[in-house]
Backbone as JSON, one array per atom type, in Angstrom:
{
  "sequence": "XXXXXXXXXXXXXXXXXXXXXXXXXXXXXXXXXXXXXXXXXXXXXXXXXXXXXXXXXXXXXXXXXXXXXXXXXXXXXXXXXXXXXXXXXXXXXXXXXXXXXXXXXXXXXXXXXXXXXXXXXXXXXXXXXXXXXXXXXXXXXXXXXXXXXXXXXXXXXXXXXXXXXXXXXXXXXXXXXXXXXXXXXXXXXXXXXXXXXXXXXXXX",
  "N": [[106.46, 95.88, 78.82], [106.37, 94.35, 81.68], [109.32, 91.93, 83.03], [108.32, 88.25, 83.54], [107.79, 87.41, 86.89], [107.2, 85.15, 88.32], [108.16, 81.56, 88.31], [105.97, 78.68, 86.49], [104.23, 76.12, 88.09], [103.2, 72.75, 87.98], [99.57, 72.81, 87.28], [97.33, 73.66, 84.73], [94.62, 75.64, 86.05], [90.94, 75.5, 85.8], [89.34, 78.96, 85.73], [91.43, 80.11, 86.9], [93.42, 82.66, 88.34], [96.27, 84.47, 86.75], [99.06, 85.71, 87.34], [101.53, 87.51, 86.21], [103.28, 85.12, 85.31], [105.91, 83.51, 84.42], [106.17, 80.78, 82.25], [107.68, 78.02, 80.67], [108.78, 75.8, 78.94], [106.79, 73.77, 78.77], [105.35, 71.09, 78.75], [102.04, 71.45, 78.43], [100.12, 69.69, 77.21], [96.41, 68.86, 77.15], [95.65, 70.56, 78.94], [93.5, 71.94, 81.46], [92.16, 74.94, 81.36], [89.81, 76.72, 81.09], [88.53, 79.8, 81.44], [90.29, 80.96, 82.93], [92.52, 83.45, 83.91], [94.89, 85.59, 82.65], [97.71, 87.78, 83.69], [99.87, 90.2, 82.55], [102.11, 87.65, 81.41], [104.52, 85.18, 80.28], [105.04, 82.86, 77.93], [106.62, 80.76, 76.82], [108.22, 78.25, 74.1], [106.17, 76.23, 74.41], [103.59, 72.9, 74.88], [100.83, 73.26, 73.98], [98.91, 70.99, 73.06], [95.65, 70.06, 72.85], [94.89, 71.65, 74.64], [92.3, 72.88, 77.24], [91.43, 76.19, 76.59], [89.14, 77.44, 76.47], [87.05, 80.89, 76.5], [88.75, 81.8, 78.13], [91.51, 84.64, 79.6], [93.67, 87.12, 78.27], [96.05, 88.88, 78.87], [98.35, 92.05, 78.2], [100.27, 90.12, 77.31], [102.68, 87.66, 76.09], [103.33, 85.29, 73.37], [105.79, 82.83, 72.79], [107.56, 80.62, 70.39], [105.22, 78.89, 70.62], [103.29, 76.07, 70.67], [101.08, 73.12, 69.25], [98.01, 71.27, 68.59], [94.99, 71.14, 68.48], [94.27, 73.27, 70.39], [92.14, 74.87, 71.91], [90.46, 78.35, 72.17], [88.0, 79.6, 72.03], [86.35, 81.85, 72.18], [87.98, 83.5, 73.71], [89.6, 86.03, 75.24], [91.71, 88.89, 74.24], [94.19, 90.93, 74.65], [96.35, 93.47, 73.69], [98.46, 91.42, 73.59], [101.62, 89.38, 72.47], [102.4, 87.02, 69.56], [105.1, 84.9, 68.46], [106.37, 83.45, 66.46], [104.44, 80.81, 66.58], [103.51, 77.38, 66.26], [100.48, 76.1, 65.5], [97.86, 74.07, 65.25], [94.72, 73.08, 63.7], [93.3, 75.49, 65.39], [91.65, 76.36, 67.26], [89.64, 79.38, 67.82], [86.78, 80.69, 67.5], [84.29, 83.2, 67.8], [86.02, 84.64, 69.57], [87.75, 87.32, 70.92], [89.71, 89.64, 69.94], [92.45, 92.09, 70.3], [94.54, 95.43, 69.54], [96.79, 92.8, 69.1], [99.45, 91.62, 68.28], [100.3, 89.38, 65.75], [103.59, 87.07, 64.73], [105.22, 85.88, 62.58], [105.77, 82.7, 62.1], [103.39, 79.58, 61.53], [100.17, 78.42, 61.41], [97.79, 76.99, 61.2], [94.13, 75.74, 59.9], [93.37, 77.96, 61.17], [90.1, 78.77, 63.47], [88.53, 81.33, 63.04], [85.74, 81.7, 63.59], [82.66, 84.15, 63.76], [84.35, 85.92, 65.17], [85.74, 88.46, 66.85], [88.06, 91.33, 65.97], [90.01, 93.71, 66.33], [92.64, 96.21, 65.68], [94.57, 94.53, 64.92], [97.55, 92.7, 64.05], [98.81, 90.64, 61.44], [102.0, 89.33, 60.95], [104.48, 88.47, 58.99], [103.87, 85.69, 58.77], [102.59, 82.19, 58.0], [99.3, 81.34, 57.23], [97.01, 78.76, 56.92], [94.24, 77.6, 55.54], [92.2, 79.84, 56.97], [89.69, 80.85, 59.11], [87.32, 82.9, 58.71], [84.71, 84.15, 58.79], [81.96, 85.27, 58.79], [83.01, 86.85, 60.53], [84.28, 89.98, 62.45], [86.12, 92.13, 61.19], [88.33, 94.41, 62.11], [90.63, 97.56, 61.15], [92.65, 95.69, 60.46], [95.83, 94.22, 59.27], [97.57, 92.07, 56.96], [100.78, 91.33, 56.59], [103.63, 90.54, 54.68], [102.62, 87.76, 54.87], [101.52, 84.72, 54.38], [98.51, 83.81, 52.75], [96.43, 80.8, 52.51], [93.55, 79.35, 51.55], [91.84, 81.16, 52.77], [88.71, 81.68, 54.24], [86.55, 83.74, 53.51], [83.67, 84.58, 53.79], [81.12, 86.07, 54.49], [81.89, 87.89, 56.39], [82.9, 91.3, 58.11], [84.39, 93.41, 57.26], [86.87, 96.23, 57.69], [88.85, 98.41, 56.65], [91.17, 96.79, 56.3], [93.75, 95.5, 55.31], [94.84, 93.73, 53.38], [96.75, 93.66, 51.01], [99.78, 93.51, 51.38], [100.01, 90.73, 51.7], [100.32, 87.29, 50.26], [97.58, 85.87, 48.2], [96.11, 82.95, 48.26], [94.26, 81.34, 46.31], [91.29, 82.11, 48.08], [88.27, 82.03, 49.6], [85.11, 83.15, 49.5], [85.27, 85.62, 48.15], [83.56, 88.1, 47.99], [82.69, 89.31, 50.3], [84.74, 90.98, 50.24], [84.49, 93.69, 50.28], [85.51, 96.57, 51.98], [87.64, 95.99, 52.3], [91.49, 96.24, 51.27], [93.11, 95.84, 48.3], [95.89, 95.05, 46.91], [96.78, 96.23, 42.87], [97.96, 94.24, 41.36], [96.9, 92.02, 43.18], [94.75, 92.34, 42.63], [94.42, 91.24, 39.61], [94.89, 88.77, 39.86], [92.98, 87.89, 41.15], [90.61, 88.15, 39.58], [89.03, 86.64, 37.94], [87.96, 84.57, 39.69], [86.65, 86.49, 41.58], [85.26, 87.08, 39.76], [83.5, 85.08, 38.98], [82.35, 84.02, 41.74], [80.88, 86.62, 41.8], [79.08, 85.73, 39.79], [79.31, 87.05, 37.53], [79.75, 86.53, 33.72], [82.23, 86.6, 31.7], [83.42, 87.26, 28.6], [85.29, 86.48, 25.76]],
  "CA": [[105.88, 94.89, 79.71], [107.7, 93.85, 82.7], [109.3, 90.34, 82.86], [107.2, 87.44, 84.59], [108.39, 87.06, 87.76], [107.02, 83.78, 89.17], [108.31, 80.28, 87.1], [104.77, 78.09, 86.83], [104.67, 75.16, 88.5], [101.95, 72.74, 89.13], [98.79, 72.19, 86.18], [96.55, 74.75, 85.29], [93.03, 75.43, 86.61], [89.94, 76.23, 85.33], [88.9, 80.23, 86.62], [92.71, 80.77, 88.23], [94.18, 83.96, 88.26], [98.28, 83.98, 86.59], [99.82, 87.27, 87.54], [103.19, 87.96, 86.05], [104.05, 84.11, 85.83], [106.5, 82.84, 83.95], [106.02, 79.64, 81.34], [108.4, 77.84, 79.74], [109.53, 74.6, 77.96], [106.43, 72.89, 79.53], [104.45, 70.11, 78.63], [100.83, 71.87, 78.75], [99.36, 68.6, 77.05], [95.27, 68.57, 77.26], [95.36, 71.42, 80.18], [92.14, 72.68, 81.55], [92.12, 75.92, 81.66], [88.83, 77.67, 80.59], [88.27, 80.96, 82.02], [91.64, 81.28, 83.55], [93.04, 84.77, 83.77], [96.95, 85.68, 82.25], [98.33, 89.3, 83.26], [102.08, 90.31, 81.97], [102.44, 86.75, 81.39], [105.09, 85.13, 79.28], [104.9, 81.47, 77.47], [107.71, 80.15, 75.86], [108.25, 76.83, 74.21], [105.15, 75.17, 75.51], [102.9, 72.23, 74.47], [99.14, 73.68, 74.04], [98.08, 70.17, 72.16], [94.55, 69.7, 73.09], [94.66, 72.2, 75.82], [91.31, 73.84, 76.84], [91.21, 77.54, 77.44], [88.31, 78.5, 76.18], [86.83, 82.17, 77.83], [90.43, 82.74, 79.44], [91.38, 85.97, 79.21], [95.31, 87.24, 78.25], [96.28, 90.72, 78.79], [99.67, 92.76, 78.09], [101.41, 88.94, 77.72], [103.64, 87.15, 75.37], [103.63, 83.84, 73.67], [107.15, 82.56, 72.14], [107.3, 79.23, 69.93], [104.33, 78.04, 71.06], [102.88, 74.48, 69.36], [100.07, 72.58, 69.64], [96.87, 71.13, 68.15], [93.64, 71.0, 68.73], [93.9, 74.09, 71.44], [90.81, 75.58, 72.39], [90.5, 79.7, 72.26], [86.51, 79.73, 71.68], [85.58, 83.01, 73.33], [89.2, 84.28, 74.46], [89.91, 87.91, 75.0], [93.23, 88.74, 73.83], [94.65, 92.29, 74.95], [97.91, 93.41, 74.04], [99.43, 90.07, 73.08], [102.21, 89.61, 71.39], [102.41, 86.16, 69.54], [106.18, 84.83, 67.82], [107.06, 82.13, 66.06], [104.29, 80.06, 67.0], [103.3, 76.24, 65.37], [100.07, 75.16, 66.06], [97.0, 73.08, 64.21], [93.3, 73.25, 64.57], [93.12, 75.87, 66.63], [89.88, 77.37, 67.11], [88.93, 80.55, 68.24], [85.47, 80.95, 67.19], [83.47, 84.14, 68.85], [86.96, 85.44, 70.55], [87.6, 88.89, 71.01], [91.14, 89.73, 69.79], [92.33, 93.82, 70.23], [96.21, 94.69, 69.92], [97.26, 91.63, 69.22], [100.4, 91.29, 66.77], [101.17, 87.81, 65.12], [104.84, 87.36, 64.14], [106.13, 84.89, 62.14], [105.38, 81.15, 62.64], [102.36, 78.64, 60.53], [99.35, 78.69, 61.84], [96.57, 75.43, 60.11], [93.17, 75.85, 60.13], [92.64, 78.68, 62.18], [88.73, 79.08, 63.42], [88.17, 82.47, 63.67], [83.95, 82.34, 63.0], [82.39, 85.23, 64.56], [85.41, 86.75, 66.35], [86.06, 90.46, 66.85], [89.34, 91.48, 65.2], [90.57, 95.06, 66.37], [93.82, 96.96, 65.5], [95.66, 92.98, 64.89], [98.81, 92.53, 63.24], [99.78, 89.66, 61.01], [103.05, 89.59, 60.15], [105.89, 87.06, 57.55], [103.72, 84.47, 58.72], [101.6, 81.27, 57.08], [98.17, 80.72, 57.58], [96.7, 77.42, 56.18], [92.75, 77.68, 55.64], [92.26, 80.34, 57.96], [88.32, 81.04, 58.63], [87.0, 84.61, 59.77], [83.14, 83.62, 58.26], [81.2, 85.87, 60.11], [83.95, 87.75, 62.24], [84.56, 91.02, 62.21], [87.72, 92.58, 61.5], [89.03, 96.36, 61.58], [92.21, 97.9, 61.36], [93.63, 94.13, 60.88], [97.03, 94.19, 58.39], [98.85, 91.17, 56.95], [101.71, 91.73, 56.16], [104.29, 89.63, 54.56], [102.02, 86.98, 55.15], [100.53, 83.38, 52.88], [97.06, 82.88, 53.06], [96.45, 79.93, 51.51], [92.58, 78.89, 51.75], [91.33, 82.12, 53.75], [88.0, 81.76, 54.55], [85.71, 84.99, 53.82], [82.2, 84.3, 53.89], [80.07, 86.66, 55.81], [83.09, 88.49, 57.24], [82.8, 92.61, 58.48], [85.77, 94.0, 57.01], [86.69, 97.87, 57.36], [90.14, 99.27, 57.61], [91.76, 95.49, 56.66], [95.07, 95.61, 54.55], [95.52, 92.29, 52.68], [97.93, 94.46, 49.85], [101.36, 93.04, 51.34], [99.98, 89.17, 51.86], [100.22, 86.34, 49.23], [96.52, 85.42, 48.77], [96.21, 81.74, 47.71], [92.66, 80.49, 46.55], [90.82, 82.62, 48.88], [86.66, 81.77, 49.13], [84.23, 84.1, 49.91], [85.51, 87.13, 47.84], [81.99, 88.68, 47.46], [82.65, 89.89, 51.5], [86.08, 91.46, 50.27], [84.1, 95.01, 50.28], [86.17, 97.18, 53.31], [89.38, 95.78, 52.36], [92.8, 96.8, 50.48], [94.16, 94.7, 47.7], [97.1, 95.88, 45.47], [96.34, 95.7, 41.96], [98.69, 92.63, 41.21], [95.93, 91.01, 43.47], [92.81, 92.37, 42.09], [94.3, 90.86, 38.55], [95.26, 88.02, 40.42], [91.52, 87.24, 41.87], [89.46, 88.95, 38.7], [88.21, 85.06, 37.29], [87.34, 84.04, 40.92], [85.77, 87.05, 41.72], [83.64, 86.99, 38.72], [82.8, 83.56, 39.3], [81.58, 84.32, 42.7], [79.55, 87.41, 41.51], [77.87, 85.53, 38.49], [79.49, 87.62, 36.09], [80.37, 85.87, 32.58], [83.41, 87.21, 31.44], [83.36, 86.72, 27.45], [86.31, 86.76, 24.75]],
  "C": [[106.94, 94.37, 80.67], [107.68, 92.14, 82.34], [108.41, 89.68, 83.91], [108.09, 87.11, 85.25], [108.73, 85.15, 88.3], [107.25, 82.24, 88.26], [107.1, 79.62, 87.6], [105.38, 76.78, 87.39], [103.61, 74.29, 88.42], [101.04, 72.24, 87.37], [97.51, 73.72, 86.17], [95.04, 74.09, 85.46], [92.08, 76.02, 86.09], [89.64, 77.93, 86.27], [90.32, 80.43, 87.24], [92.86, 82.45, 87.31], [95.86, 83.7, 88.22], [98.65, 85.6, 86.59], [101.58, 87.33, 87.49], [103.72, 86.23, 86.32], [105.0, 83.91, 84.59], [105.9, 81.25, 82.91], [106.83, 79.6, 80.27], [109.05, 76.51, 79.91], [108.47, 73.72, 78.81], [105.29, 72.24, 78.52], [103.11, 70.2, 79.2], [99.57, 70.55, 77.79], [98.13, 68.41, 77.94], [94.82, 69.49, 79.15], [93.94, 71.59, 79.96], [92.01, 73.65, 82.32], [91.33, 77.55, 81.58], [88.8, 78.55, 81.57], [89.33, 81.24, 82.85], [92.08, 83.18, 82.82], [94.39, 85.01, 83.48], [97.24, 87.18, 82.4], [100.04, 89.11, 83.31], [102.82, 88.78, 82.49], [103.58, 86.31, 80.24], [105.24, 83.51, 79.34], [105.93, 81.79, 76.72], [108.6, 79.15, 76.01], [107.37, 75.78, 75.0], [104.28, 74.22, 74.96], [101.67, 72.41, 74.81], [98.45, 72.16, 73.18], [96.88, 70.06, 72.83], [94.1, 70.56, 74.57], [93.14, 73.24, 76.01], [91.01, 75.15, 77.63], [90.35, 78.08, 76.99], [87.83, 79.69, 77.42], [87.79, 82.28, 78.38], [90.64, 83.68, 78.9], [93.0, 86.29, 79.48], [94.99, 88.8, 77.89], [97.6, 91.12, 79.02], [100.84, 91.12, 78.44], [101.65, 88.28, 76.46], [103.71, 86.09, 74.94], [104.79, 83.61, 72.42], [107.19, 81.06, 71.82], [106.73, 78.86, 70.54], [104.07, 77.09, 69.92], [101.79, 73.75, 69.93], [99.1, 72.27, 68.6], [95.71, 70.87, 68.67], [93.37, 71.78, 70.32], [92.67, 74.74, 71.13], [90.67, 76.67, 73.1], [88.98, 80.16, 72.19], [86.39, 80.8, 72.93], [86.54, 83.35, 74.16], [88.77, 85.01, 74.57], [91.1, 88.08, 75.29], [93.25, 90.35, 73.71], [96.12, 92.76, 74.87], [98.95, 92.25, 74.14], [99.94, 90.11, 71.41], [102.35, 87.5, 70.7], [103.76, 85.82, 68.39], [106.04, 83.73, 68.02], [106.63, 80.86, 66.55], [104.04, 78.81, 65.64], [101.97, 75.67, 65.49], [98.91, 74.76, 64.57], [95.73, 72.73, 64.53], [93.26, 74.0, 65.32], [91.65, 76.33, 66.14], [89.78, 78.1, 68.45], [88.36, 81.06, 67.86], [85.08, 82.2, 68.37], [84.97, 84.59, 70.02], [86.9, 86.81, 70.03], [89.49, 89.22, 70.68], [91.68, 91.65, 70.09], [94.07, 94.38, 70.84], [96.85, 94.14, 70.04], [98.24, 91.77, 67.71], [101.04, 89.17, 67.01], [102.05, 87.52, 64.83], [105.22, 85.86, 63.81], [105.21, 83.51, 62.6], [104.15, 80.57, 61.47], [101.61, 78.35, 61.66], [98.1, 77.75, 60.73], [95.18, 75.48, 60.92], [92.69, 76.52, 61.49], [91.09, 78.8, 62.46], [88.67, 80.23, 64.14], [86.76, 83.01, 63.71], [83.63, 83.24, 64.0], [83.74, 85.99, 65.8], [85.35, 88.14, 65.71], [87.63, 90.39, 66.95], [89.55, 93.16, 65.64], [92.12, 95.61, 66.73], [94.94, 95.04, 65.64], [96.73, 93.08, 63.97], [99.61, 91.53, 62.89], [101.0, 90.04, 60.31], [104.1, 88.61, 59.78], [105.07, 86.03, 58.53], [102.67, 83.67, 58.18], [100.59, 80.6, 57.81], [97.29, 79.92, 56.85], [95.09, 77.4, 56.36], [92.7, 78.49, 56.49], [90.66, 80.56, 57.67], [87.72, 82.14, 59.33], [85.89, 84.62, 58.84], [82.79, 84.15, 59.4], [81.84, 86.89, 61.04], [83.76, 89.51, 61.51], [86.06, 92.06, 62.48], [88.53, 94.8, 60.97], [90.08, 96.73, 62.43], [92.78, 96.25, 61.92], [94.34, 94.39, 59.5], [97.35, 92.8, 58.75], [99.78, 91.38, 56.3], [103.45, 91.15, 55.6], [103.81, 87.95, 54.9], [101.59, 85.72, 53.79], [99.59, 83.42, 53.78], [96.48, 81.98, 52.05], [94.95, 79.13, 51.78], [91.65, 79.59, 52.2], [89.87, 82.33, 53.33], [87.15, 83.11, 54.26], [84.58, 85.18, 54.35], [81.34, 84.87, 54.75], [80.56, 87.61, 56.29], [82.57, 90.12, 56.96], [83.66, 92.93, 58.2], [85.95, 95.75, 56.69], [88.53, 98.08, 58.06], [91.26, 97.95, 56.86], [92.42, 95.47, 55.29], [95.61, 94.24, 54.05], [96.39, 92.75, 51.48], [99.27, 93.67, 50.23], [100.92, 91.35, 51.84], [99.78, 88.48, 50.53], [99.01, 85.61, 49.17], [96.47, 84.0, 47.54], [94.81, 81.32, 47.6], [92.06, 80.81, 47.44], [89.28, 82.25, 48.36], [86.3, 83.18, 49.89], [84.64, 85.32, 49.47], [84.52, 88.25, 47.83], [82.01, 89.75, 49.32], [83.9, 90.4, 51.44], [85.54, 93.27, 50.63], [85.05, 95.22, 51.76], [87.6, 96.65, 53.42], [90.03, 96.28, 51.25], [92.92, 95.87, 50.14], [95.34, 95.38, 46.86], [96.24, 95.48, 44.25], [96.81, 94.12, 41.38], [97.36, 91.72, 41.57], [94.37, 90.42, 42.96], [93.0, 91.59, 40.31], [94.0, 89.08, 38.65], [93.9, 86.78, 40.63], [90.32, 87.63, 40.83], [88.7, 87.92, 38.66], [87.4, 84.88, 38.68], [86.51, 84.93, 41.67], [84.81, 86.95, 40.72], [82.79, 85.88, 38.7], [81.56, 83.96, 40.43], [80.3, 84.96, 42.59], [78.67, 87.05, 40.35], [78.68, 86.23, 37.62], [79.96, 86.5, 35.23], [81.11, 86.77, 32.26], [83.67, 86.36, 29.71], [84.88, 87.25, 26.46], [87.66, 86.14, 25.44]]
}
């Protein structure tokens, strides 16, 4: 990906077009930026608290310690993003579209991923705190060195999806685990709580 040329300046706008800009160390506090467009963009060090992008659309761009809460992703489309060492809290991205997207590193609290489309994603060594993919659909998604500590199942499309190298913590909705990888460690790990789920009694 080439570097972003242009340093941002300025506040964003709902519907703009960001071509190759630059972002960094800025105070994006309660932006409004739904349906905004990002090509070979690069963020880093920025304040997303309460910022709203829902429907914006990021393609072949970069985000570096990002932080924030209560950003608003509802109905992204995320192409070829790479995401490091971000912090944020509440986010929700309900009904987004994710596809080539690697995660790296960073904590990540109460993700809302309900109904999103998940293709070829890549979590990796980082901690996700309740995360909720109820309803989504996810293939060819790996975590990998990863905590999930609350992870949401419930409903979820899973085919292809490699939870074997993540630490799964009190996970709900096991009953929608069908189409995924666990190691065995895990499947001993989750036997009680799966059987719970499915009704079985488990005697002796």
């Amino acid at each position: 990906m080439p570097e972003p040329r242009t340093a941002f300046s300025g506040t964003l706008a709902p519907g703009e077009d960001y071509d190759a800009v630059a972002f960094r160390d800025l105070d994006l506090t309660g932006a409004r930026g739904a349906g905004a467009r990002f090509l070979e963009c690069g963020f880093e060090s920025c304040d997303l608290t309460g910022a709203d992008l829902a429907a914006s659309r990021w393609t072949d761009t970069t985000l570096a310690q990002m932080r924030g809460v209560g950003t608003d992703l509802s109905e992204a489309s995320l192409l070829d993003v790479t995401v490091r060492d971000a912090r944020f809290g509440a986010l929700t991205a309900y009904g987004s579209t994710w596809r080539r997207v690697t995660v790296r590193g960073g904590k990540i609290e109460f993700l809302n991923l309900r109904g999103a489309t998940l293709r070829d994603v890549h979590f990796e060594d980082c901690q996700l705190i309740e995360p909720d993919v109820g309803g989504a659909s996810l293939r060819d998604v790996t975590f990998s060195g990863c905590t999930l500590i609350g992870m949401q199942l419930h409903g979820a499309k899973l085919k292809g999806v490699d939870l074997s190298g993540a630490r799964l913590v009190e996970p709900k909705g096991l009953t929608s685990l069908g189409g995924a990888t666990i190691s065995r460690l895990q499947l001993f790990e989750l036997a009680d709580a799966l059987a719970e789920q499915l009704g079985i009694t488990v005697s002796g």
